[in-house]
C-alpha positions as CSV (number, residue, x, y, z in Angstrom):
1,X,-56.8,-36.4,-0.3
2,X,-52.9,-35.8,-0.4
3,X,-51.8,-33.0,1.4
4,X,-49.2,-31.1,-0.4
5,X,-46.6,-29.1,1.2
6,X,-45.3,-26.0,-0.7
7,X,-41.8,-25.3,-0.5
8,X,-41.0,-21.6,0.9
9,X,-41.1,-18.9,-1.8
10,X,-37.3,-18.5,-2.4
11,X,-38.2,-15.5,-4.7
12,X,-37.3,-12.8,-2.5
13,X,-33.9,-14.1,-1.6
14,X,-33.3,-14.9,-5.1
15,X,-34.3,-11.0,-6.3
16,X,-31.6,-9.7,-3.6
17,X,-29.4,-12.3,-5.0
18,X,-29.5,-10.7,-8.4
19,X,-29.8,-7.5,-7.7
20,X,-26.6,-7.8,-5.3
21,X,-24.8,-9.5,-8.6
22,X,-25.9,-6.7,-10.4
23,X,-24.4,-4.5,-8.2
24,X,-20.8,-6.1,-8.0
25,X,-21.1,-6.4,-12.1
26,X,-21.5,-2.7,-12.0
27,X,-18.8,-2.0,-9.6
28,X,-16.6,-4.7,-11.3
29,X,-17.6,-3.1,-14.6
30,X,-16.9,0.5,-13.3
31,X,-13.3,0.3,-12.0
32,X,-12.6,-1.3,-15.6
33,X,-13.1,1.8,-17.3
34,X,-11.6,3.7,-14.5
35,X,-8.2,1.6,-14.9
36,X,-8.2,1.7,-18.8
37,X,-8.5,5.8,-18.3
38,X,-5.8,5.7,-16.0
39,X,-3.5,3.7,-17.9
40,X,-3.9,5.9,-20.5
41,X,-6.0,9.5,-20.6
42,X,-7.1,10.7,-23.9
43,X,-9.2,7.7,-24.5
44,X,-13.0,7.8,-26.3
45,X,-15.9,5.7,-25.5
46,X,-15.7,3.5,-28.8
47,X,-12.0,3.2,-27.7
48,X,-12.8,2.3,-23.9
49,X,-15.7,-0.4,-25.4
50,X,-12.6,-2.0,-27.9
51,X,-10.1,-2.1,-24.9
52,X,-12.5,-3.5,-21.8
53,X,-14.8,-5.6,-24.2
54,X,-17.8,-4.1,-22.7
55,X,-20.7,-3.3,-24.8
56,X,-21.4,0.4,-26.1
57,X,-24.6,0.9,-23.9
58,X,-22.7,-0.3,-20.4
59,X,-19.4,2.0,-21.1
60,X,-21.6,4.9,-22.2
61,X,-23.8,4.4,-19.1
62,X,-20.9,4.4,-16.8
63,X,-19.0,6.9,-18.1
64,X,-22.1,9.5,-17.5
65,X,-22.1,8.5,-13.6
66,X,-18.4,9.1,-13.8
67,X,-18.8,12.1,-15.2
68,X,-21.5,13.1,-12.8
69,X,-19.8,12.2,-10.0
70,X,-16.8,14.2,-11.2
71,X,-14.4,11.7,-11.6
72,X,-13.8,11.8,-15.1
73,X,-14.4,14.5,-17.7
74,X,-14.3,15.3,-21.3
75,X,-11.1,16.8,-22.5
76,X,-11.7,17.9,-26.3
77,X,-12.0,16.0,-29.4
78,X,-9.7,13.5,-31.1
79,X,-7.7,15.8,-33.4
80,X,-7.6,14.9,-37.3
81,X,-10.2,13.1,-36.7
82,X,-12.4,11.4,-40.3
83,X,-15.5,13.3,-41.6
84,X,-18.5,12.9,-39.2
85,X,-18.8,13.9,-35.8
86,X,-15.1,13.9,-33.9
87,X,-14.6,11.5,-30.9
88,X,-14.6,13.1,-27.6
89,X,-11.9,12.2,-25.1
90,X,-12.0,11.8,-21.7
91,X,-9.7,12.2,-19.1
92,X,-9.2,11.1,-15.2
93,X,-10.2,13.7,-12.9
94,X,-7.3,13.6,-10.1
95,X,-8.9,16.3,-7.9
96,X,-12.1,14.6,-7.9
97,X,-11.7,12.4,-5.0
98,X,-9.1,12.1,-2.4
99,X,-8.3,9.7,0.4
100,X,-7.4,11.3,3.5
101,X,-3.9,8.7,4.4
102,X,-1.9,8.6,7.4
103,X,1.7,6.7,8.0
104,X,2.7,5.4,11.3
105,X,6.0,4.2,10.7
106,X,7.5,6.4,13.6
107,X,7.3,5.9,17.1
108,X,7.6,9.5,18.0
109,X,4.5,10.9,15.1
110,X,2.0,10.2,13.1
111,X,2.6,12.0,9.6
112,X,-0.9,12.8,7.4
113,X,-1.6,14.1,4.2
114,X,-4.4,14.4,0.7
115,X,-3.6,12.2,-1.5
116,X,-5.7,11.9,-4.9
117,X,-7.0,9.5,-7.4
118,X,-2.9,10.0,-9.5
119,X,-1.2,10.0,-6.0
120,X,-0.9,13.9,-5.6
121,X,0.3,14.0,-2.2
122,X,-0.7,17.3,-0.5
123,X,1.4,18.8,2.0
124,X,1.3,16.6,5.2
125,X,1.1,17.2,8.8
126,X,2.7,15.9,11.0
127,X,1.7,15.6,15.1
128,X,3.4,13.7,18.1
129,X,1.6,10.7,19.2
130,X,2.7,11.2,23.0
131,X,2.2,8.1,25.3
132,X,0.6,5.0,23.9
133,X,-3.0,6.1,25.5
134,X,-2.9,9.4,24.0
135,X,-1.4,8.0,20.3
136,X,-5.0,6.6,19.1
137,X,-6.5,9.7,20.2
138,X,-3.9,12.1,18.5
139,X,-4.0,9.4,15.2
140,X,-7.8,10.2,15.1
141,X,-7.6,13.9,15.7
142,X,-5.4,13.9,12.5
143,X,-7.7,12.5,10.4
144,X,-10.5,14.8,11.0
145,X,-8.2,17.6,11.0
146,X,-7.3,16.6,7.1
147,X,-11.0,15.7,7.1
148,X,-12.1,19.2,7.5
149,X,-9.5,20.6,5.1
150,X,-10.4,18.8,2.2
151,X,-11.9,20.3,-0.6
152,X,-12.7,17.1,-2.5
153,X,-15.2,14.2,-1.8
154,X,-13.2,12.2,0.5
155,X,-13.3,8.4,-0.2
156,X,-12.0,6.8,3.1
157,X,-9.5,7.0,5.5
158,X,-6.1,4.8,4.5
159,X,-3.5,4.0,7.4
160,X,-0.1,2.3,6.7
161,X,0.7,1.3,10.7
162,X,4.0,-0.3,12.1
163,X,3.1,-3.5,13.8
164,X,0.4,-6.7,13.1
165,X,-2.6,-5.4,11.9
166,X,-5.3,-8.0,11.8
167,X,-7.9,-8.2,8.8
168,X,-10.4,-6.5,10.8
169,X,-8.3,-3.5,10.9
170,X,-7.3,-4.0,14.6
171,X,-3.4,-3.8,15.4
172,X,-2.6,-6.6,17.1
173,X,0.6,-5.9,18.4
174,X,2.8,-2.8,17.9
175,X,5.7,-2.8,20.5
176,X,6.8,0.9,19.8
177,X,3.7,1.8,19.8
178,X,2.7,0.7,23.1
179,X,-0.2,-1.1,21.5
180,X,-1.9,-4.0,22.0
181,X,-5.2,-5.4,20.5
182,X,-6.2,-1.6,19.0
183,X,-9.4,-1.3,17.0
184,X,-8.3,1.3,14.4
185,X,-10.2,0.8,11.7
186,X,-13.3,0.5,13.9
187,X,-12.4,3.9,16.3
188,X,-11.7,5.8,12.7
189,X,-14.9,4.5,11.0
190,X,-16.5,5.6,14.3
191,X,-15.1,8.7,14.4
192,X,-15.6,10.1,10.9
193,X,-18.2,7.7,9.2
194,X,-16.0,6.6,6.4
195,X,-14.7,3.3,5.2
196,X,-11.0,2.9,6.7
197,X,-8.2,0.7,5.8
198,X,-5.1,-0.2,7.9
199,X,-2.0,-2.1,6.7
200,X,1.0,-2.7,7.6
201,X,3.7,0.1,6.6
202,X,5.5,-2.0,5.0
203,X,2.9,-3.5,2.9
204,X,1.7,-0.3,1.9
205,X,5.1,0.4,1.0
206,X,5.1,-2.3,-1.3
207,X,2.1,-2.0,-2.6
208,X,3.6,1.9,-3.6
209,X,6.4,0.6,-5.5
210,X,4.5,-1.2,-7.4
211,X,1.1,1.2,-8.4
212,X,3.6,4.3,-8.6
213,X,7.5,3.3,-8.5
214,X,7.3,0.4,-11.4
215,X,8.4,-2.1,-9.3
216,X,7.5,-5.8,-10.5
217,X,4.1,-8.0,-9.7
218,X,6.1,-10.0,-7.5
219,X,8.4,-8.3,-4.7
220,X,9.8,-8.1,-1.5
221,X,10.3,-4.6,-0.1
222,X,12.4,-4.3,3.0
223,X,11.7,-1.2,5.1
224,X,13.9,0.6,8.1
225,X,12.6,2.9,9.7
226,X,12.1,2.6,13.7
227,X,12.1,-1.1,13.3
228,X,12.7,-3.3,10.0
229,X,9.7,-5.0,8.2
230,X,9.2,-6.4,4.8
231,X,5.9,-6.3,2.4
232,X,5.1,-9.0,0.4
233,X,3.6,-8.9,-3.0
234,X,3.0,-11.8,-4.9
235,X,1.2,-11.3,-8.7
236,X,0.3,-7.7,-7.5
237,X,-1.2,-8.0,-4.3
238,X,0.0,-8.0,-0.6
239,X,0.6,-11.4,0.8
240,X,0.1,-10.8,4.7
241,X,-0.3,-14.9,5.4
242,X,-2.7,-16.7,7.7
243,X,-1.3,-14.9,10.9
244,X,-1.5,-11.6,9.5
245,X,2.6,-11.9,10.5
246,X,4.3,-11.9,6.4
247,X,7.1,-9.7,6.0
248,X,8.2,-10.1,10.0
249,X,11.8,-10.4,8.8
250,X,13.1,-7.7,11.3
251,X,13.0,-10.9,14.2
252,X,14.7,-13.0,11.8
253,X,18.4,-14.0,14.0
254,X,21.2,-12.7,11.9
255,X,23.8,-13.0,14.6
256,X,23.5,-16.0,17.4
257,X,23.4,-14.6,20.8
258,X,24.2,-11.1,19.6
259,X,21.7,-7.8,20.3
260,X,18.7,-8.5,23.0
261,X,16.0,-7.5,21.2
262,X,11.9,-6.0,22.4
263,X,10.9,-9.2,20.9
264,X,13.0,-11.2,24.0
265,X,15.1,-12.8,21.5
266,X,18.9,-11.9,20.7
267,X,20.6,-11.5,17.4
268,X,17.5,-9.9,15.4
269,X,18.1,-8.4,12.3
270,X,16.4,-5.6,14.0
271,X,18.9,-4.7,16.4
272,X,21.8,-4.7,13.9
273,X,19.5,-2.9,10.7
274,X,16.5,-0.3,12.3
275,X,17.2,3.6,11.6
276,X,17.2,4.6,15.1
277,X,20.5,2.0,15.7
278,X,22.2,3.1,11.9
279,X,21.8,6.6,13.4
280,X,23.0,6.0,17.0
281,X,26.3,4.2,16.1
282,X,27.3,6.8,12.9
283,X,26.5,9.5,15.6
284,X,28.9,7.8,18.2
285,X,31.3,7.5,15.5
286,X,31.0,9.4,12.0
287,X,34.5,7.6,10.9
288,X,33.2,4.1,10.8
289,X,29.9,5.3,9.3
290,X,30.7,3.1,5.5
291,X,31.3,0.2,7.9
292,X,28.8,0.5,9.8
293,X,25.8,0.6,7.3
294,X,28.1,-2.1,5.0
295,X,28.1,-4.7,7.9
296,X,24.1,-3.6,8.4
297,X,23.5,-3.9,4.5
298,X,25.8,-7.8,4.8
299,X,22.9,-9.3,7.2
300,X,20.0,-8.1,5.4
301,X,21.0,-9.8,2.8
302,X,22.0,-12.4,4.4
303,X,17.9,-12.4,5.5
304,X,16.4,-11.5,2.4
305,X,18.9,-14.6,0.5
306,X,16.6,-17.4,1.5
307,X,13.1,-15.5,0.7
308,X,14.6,-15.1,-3.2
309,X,15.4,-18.5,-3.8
310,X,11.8,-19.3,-2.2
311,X,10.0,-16.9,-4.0
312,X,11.6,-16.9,-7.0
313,X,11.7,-13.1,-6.8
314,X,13.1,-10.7,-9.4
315,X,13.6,-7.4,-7.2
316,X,14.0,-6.3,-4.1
317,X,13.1,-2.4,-3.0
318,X,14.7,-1.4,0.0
319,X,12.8,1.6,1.5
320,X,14.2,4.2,4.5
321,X,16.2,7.4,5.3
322,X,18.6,7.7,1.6
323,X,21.5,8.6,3.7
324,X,21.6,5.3,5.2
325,X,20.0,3.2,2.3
326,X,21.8,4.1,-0.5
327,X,25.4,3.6,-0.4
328,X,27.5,0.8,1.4
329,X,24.3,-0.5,3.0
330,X,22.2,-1.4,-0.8
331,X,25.6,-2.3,-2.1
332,X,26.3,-4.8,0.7
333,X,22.8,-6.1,0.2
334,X,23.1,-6.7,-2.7
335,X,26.4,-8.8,-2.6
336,X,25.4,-10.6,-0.1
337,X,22.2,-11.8,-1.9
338,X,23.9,-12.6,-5.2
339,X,26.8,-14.7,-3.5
340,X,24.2,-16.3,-2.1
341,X,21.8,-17.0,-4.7
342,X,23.3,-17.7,-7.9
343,X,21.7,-20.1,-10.0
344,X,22.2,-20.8,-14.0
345,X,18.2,-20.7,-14.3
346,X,17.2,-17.9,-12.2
347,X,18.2,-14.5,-14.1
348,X,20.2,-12.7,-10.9
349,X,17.5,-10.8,-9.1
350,X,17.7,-6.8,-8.8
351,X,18.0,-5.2,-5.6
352,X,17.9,-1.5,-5.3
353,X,16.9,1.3,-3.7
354,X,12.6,2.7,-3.4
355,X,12.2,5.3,-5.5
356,X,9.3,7.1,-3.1
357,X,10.8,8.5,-1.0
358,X,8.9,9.7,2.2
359,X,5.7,9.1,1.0
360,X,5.6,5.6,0.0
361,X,3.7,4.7,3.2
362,X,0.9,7.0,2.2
363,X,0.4,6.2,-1.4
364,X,0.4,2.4,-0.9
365,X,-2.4,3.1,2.1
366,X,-4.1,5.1,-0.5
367,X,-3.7,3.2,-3.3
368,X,-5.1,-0.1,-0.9
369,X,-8.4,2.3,-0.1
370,X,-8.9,3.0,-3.9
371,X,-8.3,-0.6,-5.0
372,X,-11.6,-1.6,-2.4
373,X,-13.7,1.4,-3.0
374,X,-13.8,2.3,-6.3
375,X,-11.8,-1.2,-7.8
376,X,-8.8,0.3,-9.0
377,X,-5.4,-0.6,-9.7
């Protein structure tokens, strides 16, 4: 008699299969509706179904757990609405979840606030980081301080660091820091049992401009602040490259054998462009002070021409303190870059200054979290 062999039941595997595709359709599904009621509030369910194509049964169903979890709400009835029963509108609740989001830009402190699902920013704190062994400690002491002070369900923890930050959430390297090979994301999650992001300041940044500043799908945003870094976005999301090393224009050599820079290189764009050296030489001499931040805004352009002409880019957000952004530096920038990349097909490419302010670093780490927890923007 033949002896058959019976292949292994796959059946279990394939049920976690489909219920795990389930499970992504639903989330998928879910931060849908939650972008078509941010886009615009005041929508009903028929009108939600019309604009996401989903069916009438799936958007009610989901718009009962949103309502239950108390992210969204009903807001009244459609006014002038036709005989029969009037459509109730929902709105996005902004209060009902926060993200508790921290930016490490500075050397010196670590700066945290709130921020909700519209990007309400609450008032921040703001504590010193002391030497580079104290810094994590302090950067997690933070978090649970704003941790305890919430009053809404608190998504995650969102950190826009200076440095390489590795898709893991570990900083590789952050010379101003004092850091080196740093688990953040892991110490945070540790610490306060919540998902964490960490990205680099200047991607979050960028990512800002675009969720809350209108800045276009595909930009470059230069940042100054202790150093000089650049975010990426390309079709909306942040480009950080293979290395996790995008947007590392501040070691880009402007100037052969000028500055010595940390990096050990001369001539970085760094040395010529970050706050702390705008700051030191207006201080030195107040006078010179439209030179000084014209000849600064000359070699970032000079840096940024080559990345336009690559990219194809149509803007250009330069982010930092406004008394040394806007002015002689933006308008040198922007020279610069136009001498240098006109072109009768390429429509000339708009350079100006962020519109955010001081909190960009926390709404783009904020918006990142909310993008990967609950799928929006």
């Amino acid at each position: 008699m033949t002896e058959l062999t019976l292949a292994p039941d796959d059946s279990a595997s394939a049920s976690q299969g489909r219920k795990a595709n389930q499970r992504d359709t639903r989330h998928h599904n879910r931060g849908l509706v939650l972008r078509t009621l941010f886009a615009q509030d005041g929508l009903s369910r028929a009108d939600l179904g019309r604009l996401t194509g989903l069916t009438k049964v799936t958007v009610s169903d989901l718009i009962a757990d949103l309502i239950e979890d108390g992210i969204v709400e009903e807001v009244g009835q459609r006014p002038g609405s036709r005989a029969g029963k009037p459509a109730t509108l929902l709105g996005v609740v902004a209060g009902g979840r926060c993200v508790v989001a921290l930016d490490l830009s500075s050397s010196t402190h670590v700066r945290a606030a709130l921020v909700d699902l519209r990007g309400g920013v609450g008032t921040a704190v703001v504590r010193e980081l002391g030497t580079a062994t104290e810094s994590v400690d302090r950067v997690i002491d933070a978090a649970l301080e704003l941790l305890d002070a919430a009053t809404a369900t608190v998504v995650g923890i969102a950190v826009g660091t200076q440095g390489t930050v590795l898709p893991d959430g570990t900083v590789a390297e952050a010379p101003r820091l004092g850091w080196r090979s740093v688990r953040l994301r892991a110490l945070l999650e540790k610490a306060t049992g919540l998902p964490v992001v960490v990205q680099n300041d200047a991607d979050s940044s960028a990512l800002a401009e675009r969720r809350y500043g209108g800045g276009a799908e595909t930009l470059v945003l230069l940042q100054i602040s202790s150093g000089v870094g650049a975010g990426v976005l390309i079709e909306g999301r942040v480009h950080t490259g293979p290395s996790s090393a995008a947007g590392e224009i501040g070691h880009v050599v402007v100037e052969d054998g000028g500055r010595a820079c940390t990096c050990g290189n001369s001539g970085c764009l760094e040395t010529y462009a970050a706050a702390v050296v705008l700051e030191e030489q207006i201080a030195r001499d107040p006078s010179r002070t439209a030179e000084i931040l014209g000849s600064a805004g000359g070699r970032i352009g000079a840096a940024l021409a080559p990345v336009v002409g690559m990219l194809d880019l149509s803007e250009i957000v330069i982010a930092g303190p406004a008394a040394l952004v806007e002015g002689p530096l933006l308008a040198a920038a922007a020279a610069t870059v136009h001498s240098r990349t006109r072109s009768s097909f390429r429509p000339e490419v708009r350079i100006r200054a962020s519109l955010l302010g001081e909190n960009a670093v926390l709404l783009g780490a904020g918006a990142q979290l909310l993008r990967e927890q609950l799928a929006l923007y």
